[in-house]
N, CA, C and O atoms as a CHARMM CRD file, in Angstrom:
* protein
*
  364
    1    1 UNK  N     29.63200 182.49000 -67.15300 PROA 1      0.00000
    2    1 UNK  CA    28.67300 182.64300 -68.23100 PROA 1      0.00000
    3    1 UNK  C     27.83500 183.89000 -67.99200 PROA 1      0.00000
    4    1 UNK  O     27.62500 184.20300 -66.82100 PROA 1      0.00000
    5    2 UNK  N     27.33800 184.63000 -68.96400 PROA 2      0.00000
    6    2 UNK  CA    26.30400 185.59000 -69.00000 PROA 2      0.00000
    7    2 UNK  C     27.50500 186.86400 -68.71200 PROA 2      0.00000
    8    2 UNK  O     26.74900 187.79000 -69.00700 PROA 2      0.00000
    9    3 UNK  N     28.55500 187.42700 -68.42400 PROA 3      0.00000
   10    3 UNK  CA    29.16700 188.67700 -68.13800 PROA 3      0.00000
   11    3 UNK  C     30.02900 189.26800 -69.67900 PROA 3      0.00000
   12    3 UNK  O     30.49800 190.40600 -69.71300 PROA 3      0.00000
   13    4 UNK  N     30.09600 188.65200 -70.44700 PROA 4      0.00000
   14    4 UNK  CA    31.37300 189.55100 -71.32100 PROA 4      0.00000
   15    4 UNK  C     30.48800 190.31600 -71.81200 PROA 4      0.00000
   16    4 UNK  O     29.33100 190.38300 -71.39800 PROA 4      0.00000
   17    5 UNK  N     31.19500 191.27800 -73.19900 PROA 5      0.00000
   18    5 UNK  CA    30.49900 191.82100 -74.38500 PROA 5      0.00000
   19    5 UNK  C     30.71400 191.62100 -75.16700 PROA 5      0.00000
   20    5 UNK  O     31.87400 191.21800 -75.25800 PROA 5      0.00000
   21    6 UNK  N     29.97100 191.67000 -76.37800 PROA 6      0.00000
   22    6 UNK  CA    30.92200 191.25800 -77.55300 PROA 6      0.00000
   23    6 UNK  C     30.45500 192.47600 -78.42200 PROA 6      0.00000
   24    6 UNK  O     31.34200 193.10500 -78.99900 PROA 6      0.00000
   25    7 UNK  N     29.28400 192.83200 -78.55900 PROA 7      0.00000
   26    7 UNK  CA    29.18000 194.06100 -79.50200 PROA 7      0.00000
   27    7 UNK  C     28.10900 195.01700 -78.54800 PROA 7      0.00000
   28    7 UNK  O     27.46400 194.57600 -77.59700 PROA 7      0.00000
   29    8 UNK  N     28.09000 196.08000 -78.92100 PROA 8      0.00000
   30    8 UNK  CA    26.92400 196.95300 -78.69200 PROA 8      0.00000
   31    8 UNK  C     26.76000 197.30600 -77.43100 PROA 8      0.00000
   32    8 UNK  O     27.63600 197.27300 -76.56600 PROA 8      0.00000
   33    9 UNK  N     24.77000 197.91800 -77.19400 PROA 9      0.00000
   34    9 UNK  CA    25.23700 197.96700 -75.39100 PROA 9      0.00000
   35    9 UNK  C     23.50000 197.05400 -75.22600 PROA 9      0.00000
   36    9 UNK  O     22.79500 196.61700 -76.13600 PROA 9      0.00000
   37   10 UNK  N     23.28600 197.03200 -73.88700 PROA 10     0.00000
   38   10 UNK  CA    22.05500 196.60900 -73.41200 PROA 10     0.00000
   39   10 UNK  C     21.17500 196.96100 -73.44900 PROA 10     0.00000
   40   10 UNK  O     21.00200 197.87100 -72.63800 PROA 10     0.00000
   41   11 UNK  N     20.15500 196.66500 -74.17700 PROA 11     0.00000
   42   11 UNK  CA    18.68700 197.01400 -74.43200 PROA 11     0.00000
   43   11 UNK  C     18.19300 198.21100 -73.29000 PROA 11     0.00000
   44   11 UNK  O     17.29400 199.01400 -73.54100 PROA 11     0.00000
   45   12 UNK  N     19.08200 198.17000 -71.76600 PROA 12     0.00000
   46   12 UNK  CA    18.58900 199.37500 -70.95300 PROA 12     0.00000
   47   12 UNK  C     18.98300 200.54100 -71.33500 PROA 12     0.00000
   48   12 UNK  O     18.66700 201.57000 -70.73700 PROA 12     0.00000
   49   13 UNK  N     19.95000 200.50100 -72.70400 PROA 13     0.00000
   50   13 UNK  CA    20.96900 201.63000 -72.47200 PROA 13     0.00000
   51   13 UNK  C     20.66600 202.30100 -73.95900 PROA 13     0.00000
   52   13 UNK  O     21.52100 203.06500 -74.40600 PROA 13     0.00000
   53   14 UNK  N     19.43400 202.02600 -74.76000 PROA 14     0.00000
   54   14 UNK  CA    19.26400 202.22400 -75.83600 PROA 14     0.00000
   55   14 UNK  C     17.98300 203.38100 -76.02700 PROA 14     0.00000
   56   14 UNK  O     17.47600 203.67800 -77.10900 PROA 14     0.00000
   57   15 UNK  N     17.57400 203.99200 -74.57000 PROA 15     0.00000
   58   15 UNK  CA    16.13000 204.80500 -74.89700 PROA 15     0.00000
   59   15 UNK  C     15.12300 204.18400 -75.25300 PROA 15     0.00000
   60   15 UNK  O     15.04600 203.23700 -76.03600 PROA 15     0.00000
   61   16 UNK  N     13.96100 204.94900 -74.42000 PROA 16     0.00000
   62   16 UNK  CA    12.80500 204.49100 -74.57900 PROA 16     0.00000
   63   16 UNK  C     11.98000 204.23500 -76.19100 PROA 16     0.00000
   64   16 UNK  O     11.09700 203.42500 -76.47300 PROA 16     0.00000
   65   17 UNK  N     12.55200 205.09700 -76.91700 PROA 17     0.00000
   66   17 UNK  CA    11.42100 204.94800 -78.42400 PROA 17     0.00000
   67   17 UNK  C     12.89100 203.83400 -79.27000 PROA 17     0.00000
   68   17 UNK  O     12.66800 203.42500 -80.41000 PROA 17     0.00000
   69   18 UNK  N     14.11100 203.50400 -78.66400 PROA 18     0.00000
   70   18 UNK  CA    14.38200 202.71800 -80.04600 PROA 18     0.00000
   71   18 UNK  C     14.08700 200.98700 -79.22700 PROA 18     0.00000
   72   18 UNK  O     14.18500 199.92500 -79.84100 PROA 18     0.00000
   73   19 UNK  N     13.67500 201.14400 -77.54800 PROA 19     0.00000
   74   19 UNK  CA    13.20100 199.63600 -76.96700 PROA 19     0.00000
   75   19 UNK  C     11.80600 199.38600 -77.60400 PROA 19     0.00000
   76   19 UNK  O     11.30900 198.29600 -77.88800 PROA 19     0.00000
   77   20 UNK  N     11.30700 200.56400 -77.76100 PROA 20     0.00000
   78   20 UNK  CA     9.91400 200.13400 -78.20100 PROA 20     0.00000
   79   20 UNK  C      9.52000 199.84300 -79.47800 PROA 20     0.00000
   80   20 UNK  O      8.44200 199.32400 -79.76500 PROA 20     0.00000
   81   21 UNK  N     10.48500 200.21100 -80.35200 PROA 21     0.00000
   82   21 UNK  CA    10.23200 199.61500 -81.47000 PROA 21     0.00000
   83   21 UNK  C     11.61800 198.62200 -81.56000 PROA 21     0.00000
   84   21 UNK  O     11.86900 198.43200 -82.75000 PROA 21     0.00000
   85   22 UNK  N     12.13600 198.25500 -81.08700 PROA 22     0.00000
   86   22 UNK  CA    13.03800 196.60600 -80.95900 PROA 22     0.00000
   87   22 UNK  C     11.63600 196.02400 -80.81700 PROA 22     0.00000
   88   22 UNK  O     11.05600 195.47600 -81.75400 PROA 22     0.00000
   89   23 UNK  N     11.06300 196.18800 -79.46200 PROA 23     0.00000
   90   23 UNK  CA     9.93800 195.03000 -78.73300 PROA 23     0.00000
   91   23 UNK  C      9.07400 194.79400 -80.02600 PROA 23     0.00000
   92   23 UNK  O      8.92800 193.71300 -80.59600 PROA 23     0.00000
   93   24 UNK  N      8.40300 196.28500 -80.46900 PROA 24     0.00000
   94   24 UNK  CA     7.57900 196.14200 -81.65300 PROA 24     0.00000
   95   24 UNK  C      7.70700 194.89000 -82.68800 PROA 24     0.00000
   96   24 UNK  O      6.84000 194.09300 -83.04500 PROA 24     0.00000
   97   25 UNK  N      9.18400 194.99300 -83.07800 PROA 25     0.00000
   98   25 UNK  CA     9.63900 194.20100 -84.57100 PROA 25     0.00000
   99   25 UNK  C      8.93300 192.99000 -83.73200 PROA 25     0.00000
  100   25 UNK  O      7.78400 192.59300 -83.92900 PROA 25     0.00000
  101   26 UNK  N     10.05800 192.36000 -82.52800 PROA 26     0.00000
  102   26 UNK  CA    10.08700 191.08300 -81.65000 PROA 26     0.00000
  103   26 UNK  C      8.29500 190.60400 -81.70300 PROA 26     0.00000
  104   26 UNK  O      7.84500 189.56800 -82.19300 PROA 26     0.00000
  105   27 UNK  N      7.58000 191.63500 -81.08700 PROA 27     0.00000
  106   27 UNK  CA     6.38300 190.66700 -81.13300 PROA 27     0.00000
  107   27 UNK  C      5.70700 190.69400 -81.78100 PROA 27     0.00000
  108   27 UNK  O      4.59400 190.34700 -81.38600 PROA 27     0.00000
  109   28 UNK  N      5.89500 191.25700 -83.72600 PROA 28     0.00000
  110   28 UNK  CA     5.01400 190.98100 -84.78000 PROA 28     0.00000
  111   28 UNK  C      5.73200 189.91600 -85.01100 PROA 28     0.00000
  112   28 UNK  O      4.92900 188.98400 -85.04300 PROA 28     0.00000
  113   29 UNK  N      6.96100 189.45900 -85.21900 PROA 29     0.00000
  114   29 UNK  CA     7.65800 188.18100 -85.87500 PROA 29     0.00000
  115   29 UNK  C      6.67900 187.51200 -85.15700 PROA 29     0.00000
  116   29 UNK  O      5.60500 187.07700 -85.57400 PROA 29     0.00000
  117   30 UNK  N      7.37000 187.44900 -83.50800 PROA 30     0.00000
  118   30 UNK  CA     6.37600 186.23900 -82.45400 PROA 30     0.00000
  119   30 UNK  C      5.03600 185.99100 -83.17000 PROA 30     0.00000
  120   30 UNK  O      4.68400 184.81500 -83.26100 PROA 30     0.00000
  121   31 UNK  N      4.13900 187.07200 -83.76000 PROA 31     0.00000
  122   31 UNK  CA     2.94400 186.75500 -84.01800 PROA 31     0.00000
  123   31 UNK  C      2.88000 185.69100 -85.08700 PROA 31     0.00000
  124   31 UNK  O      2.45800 184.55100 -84.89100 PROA 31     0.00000
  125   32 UNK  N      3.42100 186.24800 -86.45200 PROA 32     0.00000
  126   32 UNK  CA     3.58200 185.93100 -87.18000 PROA 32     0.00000
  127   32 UNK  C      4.13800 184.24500 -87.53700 PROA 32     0.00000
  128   32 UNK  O      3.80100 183.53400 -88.48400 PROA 32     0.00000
  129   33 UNK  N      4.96000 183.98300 -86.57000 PROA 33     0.00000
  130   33 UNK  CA     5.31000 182.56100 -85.98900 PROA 33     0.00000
  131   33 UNK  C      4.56200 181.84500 -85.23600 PROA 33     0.00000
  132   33 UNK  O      4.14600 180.78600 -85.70500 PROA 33     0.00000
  133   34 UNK  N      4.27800 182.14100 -84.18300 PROA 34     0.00000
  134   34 UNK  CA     3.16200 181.39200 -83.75300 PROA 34     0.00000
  135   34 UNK  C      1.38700 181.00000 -84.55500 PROA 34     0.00000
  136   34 UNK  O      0.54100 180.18300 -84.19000 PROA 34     0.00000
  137   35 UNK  N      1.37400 182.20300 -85.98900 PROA 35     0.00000
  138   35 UNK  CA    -0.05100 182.04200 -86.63600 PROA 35     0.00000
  139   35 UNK  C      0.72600 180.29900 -87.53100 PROA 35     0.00000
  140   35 UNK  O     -0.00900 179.39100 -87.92000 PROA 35     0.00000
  141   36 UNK  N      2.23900 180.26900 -87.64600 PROA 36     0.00000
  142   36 UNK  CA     2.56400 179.71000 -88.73000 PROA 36     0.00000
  143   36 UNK  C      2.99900 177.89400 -87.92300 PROA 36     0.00000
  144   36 UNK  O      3.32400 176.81400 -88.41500 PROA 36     0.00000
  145   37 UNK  N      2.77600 178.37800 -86.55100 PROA 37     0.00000
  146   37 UNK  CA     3.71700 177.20900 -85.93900 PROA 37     0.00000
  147   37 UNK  C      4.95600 176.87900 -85.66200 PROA 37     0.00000
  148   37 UNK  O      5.32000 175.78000 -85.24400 PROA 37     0.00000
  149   38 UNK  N      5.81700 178.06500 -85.94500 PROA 38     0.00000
  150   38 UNK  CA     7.17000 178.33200 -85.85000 PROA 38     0.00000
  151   38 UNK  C      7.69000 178.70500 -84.53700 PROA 38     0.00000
  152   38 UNK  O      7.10100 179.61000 -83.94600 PROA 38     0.00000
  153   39 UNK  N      8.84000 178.07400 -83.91200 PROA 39     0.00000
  154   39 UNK  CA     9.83900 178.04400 -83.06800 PROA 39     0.00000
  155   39 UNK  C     10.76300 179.15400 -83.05900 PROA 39     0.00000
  156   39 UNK  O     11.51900 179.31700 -84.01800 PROA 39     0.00000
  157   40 UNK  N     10.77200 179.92000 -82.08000 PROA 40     0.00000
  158   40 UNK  CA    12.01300 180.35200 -82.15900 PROA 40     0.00000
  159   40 UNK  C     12.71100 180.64700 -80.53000 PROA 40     0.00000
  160   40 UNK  O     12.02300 180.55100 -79.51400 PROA 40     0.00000
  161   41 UNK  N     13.95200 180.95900 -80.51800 PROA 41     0.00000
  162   41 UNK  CA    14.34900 181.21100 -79.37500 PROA 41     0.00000
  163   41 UNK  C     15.29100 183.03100 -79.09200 PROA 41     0.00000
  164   41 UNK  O     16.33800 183.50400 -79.53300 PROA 41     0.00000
  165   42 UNK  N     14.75200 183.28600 -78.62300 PROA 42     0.00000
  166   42 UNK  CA    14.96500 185.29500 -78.92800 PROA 42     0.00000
  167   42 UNK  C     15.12700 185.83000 -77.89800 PROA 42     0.00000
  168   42 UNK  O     14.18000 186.37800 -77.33500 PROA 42     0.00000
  169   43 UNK  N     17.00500 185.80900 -77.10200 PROA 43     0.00000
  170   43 UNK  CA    17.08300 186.60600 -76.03900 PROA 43     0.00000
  171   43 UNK  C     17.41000 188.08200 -76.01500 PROA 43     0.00000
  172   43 UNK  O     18.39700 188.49400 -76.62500 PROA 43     0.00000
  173   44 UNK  N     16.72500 188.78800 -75.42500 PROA 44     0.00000
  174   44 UNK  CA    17.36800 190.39700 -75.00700 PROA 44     0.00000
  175   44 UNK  C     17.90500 190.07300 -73.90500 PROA 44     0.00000
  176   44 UNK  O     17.48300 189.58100 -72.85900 PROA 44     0.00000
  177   45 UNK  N     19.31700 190.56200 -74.44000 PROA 45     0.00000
  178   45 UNK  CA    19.99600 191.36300 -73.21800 PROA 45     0.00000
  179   45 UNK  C     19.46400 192.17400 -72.31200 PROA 45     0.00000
  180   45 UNK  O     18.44100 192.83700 -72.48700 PROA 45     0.00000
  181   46 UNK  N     20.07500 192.15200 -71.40800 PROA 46     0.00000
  182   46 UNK  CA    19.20400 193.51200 -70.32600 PROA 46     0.00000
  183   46 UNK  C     20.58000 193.96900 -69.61300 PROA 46     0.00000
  184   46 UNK  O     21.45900 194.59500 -70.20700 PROA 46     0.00000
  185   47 UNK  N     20.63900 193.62400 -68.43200 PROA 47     0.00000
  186   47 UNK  CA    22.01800 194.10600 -67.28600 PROA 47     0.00000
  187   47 UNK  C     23.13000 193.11000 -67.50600 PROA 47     0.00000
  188   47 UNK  O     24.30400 193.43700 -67.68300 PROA 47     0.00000
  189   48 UNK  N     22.63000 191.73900 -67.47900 PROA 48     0.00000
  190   48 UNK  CA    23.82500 190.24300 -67.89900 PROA 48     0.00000
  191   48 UNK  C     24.03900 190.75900 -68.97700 PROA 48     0.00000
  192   48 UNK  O     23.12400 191.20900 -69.66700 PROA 48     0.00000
  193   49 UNK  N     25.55100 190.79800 -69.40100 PROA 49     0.00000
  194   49 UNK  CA    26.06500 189.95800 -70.71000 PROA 49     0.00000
  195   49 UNK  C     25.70500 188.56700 -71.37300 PROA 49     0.00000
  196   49 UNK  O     25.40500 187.62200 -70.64400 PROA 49     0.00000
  197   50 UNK  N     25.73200 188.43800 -72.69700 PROA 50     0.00000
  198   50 UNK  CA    25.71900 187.37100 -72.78400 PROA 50     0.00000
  199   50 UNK  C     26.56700 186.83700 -73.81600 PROA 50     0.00000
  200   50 UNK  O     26.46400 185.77600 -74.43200 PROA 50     0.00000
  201   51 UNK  N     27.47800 187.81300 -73.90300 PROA 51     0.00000
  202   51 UNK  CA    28.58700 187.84400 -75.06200 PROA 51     0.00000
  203   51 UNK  C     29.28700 186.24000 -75.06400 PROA 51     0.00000
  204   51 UNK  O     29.18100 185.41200 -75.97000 PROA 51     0.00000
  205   52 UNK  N     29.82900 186.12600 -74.11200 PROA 52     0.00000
  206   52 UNK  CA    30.53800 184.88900 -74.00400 PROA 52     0.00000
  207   52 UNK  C     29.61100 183.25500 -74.80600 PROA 52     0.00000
  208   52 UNK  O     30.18000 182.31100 -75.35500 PROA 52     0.00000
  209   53 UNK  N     28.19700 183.42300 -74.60600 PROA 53     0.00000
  210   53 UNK  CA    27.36400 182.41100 -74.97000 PROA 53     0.00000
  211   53 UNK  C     27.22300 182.97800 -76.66700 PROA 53     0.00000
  212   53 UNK  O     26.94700 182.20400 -77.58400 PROA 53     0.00000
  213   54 UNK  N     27.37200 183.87100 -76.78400 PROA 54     0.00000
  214   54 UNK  CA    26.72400 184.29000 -78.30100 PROA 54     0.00000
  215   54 UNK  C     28.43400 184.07500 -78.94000 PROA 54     0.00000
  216   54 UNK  O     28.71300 183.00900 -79.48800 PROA 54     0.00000
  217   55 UNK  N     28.84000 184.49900 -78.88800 PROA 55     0.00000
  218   55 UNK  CA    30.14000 184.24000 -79.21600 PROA 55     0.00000
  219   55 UNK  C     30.87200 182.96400 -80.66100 PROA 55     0.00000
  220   55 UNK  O     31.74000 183.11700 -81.52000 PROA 55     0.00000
  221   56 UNK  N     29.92200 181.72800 -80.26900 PROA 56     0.00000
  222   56 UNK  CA    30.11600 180.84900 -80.93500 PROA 56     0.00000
  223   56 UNK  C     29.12900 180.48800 -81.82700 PROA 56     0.00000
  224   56 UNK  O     28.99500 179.41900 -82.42300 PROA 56     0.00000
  225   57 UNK  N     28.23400 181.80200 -81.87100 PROA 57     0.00000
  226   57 UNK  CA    27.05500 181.56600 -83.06900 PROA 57     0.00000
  227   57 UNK  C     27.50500 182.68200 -84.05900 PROA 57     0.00000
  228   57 UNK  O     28.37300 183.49700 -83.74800 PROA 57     0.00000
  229   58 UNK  N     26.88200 182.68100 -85.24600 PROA 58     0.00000
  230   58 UNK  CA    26.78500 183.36200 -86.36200 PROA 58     0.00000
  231   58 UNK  C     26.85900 185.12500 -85.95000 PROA 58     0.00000
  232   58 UNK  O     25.85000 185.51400 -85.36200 PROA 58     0.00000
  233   59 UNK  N     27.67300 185.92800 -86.14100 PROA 59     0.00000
  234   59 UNK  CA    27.24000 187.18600 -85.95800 PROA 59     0.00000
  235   59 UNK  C     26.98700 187.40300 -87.20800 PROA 59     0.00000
  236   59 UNK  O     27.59600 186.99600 -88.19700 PROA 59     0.00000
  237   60 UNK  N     25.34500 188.57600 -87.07300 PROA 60     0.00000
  238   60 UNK  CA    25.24300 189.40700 -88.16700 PROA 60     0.00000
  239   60 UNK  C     25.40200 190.94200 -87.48700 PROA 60     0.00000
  240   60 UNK  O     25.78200 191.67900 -88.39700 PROA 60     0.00000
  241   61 UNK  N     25.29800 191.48900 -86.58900 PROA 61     0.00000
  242   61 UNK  CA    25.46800 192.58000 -86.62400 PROA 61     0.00000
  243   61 UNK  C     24.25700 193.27100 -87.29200 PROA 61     0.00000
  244   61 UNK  O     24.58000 194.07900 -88.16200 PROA 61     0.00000
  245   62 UNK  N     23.42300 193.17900 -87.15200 PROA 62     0.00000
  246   62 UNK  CA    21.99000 193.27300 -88.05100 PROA 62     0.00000
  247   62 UNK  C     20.99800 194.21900 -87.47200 PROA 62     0.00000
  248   62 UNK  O     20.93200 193.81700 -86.31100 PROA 62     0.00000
  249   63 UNK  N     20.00600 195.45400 -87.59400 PROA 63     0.00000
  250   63 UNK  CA    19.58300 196.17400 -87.42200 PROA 63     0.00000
  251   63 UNK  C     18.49300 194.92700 -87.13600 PROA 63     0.00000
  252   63 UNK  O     18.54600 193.93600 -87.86400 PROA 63     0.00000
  253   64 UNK  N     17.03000 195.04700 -85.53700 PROA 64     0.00000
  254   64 UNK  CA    16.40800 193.70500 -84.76800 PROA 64     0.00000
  255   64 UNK  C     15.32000 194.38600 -86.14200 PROA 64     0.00000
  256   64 UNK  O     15.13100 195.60200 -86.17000 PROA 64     0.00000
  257   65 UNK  N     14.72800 193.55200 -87.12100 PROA 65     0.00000
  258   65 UNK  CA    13.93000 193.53400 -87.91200 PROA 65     0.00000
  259   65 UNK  C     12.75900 192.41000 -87.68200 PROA 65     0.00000
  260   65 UNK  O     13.09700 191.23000 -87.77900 PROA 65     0.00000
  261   66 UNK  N     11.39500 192.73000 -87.38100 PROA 66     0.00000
  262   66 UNK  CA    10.47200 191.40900 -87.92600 PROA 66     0.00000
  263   66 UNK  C     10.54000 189.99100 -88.62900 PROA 66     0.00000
  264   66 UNK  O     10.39200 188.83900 -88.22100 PROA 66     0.00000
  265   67 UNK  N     10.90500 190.72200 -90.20100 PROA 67     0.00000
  266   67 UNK  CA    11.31600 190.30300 -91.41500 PROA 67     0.00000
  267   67 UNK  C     12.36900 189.13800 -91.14500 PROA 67     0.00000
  268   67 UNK  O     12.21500 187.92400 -91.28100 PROA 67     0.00000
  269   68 UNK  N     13.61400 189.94500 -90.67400 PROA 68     0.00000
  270   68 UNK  CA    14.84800 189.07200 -90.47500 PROA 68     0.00000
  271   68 UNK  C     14.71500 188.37700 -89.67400 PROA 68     0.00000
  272   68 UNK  O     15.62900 187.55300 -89.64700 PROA 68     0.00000
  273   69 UNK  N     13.80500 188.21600 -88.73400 PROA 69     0.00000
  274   69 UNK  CA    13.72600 186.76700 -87.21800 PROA 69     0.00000
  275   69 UNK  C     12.89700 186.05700 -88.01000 PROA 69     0.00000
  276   69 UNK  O     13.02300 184.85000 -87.80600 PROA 69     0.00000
  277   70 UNK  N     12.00100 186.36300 -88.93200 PROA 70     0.00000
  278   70 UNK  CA    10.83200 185.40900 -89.85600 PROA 70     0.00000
  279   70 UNK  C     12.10600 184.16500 -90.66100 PROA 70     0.00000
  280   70 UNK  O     12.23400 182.94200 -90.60700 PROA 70     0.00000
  281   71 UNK  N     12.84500 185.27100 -91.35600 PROA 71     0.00000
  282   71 UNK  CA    13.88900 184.50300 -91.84700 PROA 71     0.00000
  283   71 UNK  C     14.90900 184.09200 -91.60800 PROA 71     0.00000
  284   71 UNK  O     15.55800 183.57000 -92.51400 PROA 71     0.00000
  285   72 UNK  N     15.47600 184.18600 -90.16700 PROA 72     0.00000
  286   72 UNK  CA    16.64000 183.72900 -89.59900 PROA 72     0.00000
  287   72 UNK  C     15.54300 181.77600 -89.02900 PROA 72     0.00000
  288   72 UNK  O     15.91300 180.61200 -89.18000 PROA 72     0.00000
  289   73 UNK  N     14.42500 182.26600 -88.50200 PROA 73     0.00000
  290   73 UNK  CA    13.49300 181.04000 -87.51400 PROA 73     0.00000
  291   73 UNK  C     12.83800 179.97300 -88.82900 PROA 73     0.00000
  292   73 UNK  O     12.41900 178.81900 -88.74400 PROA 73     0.00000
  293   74 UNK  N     12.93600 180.73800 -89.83400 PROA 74     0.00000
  294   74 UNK  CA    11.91200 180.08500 -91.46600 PROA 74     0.00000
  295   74 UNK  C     12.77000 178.39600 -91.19100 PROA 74     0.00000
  296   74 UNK  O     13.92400 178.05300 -90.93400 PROA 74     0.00000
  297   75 UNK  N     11.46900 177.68600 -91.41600 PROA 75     0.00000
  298   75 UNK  CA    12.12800 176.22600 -91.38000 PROA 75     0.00000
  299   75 UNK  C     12.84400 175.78600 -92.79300 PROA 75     0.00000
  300   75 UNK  O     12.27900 176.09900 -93.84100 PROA 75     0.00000
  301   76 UNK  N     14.15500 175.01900 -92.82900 PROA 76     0.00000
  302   76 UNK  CA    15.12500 174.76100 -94.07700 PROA 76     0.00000
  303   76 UNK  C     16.30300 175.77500 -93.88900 PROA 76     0.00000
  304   76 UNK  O     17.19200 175.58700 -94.71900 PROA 76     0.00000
  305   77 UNK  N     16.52000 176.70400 -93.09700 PROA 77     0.00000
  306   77 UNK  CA    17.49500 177.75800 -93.24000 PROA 77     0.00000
  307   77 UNK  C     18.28400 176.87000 -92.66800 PROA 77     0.00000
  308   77 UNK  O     17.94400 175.71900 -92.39400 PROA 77     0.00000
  309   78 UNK  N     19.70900 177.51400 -92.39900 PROA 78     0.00000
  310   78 UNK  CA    20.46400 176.98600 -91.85200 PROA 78     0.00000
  311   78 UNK  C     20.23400 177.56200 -90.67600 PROA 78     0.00000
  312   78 UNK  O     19.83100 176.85700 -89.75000 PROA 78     0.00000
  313   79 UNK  N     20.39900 178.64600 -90.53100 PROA 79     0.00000
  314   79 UNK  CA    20.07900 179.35000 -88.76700 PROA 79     0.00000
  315   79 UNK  C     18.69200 178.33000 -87.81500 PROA 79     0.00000
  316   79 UNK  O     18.84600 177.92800 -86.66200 PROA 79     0.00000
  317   80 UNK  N     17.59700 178.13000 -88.54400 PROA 80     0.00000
  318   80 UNK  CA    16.68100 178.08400 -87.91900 PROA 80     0.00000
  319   80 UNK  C     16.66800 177.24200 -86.73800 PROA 80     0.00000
  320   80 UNK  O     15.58100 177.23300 -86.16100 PROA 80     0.00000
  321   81 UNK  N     17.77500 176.38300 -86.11700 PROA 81     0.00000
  322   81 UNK  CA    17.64000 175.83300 -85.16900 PROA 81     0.00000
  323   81 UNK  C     18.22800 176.63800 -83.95600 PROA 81     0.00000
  324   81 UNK  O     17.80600 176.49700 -82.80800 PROA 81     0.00000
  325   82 UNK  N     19.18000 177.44400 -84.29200 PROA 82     0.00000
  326   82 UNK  CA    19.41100 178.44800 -83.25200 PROA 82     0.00000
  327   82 UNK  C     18.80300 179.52300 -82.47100 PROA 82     0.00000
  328   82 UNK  O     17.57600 179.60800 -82.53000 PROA 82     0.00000
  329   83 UNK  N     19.49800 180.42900 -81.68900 PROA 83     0.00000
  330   83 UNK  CA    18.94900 181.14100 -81.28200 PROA 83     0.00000
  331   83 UNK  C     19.29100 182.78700 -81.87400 PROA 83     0.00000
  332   83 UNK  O     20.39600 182.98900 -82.37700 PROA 83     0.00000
  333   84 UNK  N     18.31400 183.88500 -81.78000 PROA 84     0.00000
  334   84 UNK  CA    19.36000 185.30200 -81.60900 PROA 84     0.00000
  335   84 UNK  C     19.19000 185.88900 -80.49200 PROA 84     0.00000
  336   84 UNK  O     18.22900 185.87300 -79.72300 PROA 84     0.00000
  337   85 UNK  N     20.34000 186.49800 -80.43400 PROA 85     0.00000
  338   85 UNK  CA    20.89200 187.65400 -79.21500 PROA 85     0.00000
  339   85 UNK  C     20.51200 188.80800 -79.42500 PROA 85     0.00000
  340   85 UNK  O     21.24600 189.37400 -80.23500 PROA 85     0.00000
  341   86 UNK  N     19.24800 189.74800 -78.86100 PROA 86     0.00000
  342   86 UNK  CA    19.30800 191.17500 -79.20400 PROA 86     0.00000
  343   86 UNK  C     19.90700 192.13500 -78.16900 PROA 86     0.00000
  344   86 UNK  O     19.42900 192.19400 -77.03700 PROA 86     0.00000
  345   87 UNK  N     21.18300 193.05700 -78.63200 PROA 87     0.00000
  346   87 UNK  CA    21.55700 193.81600 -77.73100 PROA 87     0.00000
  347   87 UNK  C     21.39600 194.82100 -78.20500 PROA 87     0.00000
  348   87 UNK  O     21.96800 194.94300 -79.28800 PROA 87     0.00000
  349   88 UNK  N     20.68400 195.89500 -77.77600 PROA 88     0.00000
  350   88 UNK  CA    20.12500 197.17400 -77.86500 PROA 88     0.00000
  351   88 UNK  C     19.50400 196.88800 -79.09500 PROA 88     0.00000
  352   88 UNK  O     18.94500 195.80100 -79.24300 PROA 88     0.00000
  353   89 UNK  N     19.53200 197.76200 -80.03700 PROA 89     0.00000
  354   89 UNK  CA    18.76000 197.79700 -81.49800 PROA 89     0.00000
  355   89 UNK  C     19.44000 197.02200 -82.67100 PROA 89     0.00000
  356   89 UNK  O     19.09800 197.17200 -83.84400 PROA 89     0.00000
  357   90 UNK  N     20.78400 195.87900 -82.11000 PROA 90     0.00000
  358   90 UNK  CA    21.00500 194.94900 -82.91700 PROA 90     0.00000
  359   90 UNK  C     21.21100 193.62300 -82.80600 PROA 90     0.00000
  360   90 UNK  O     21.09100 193.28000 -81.63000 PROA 90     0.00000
  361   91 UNK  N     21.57900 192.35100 -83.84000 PROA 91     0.00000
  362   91 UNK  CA    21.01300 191.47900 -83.41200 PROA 91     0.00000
  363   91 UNK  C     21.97700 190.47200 -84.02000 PROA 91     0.00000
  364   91 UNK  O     21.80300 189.26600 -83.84400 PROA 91     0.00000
């Protein structure tokens, strides 16, 4: 567990200004969820893979947006009990 790939590369391997605005999006959603009471579960990759575990969830292939973790975590979705995978600047 934790070694394959499945898309992209590791959040180490993406430069300093596109980690900082990944982190950015990540902890206005967080805010934004926690003002609302909302759950979510939101791993970055780093050096582990985690292809093999993500594998059997939903890919979107998705540019890491605020917006889109508001609405992937929004309670009634279908996603919202899962988790996302961010590897480098996608998700």
């Amino acid at each position: 567990m934790g070694r394959g790939r499945l898309f992209g590369t590791p959040m180490s391997a993406i430069g300093f200004e596109q980690t900082r605005r990944v982190l950015a999006e990540v902890c206005r959603a967080a805010e934004t969820m926690s003002g609302e009471y909302m759950g979510s579960l939101i791993v970055l990759e780093r050096e582990t893979g985690v292809g093999d575990v993500a594998e059997s969830g939903v890919k979107l292939d998705a540019r890491v947006s605020g917006e889109l973790l508001l609405t992937i975590f929004a309670v009634h979705t279908p996603l919202h009990d899962g988790a996302v995978v961010i590897r480098g600047n996608r998700m």
